[in-house]
N, C-alpha and C positions, 0 to 999 in steps of 0.2 A: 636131757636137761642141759641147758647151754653152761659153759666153763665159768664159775666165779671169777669176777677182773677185779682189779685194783676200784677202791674208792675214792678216787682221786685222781685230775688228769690236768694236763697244764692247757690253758683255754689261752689261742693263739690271739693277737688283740687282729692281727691280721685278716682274721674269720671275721671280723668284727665290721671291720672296713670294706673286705670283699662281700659281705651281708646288707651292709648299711641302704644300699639301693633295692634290695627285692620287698615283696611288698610283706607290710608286716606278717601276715600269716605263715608265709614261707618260712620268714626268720624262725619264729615258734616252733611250727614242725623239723627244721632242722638244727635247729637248740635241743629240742626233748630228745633229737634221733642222737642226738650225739652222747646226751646224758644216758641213755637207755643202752645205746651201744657199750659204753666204759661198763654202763653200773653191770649189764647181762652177759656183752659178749654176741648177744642179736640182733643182725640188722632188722631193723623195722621195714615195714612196705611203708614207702615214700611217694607222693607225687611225684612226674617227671624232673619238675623246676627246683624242687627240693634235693632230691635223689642225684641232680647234677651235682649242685652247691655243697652236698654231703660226700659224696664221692673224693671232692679233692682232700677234706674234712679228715677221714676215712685215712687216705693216708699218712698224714700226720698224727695220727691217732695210735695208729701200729707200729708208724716205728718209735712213736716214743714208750710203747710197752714193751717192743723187743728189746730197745736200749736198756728200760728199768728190767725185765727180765735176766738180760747179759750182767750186769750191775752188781743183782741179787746172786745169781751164782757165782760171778769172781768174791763176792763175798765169803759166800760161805765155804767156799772152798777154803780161802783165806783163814776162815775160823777154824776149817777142819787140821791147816798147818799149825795154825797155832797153838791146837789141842796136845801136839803131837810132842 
C-alpha cells in the first residue's frame, strides 16, 4: 500500500503557464496525475507528453513535502523541549 501524503499541496501558477500550450487533454491527465500523486504517493502511468510536463511537476512536488516534512519535525522536536 502506497504511504498516506499530505492533503494539501501548493499548485505552482507557473505549472499553469508552462501547461497553458499543450493540448487540453494533456493538461487533464497531468492535473489528476498530480492530484493522485499528493493524495497516494503513486506515480500514475502517463502518456509520454504528459509524463514529460509531470516530471518537472514531480519535482517540485517533493521538495515542497520534504521541506513540510523538515518543518513538522523541527516542530515537534520544539514541543518535545518545551515538555521538558
Amino acid at each position: 500500500m502506497a504511504k498516506k501524503r499530505k492533503d494539501t499541496f501548493v499548485f505552482r501558477i507557473a505549472w499553469q503557464e508552462v501547461l497553458r500550450d499543450y493540448p487540453a487533454e494533456v493538461r487533464l491527465e497531468v492535473y489528476d496525475a498530480m492530484i493522485e500523486y499528493v493524495a497516494s504517493g503513486t506515480l500514475p502511468k502517463l502518456k509520454p507528453l504528459a509524463n514529460m510536463a509531470f516530471s518537472f511537476i514531480k519535482r517540485d512536488i517533493d521538495a515542497d513535502e520534504a521541506r513540510y516534512a523538515e518543518t513538522v519535525a523541527k516542530r515537534a522536536e520544539a514541543g518535545r523541549k518545551g515538555m521538558k
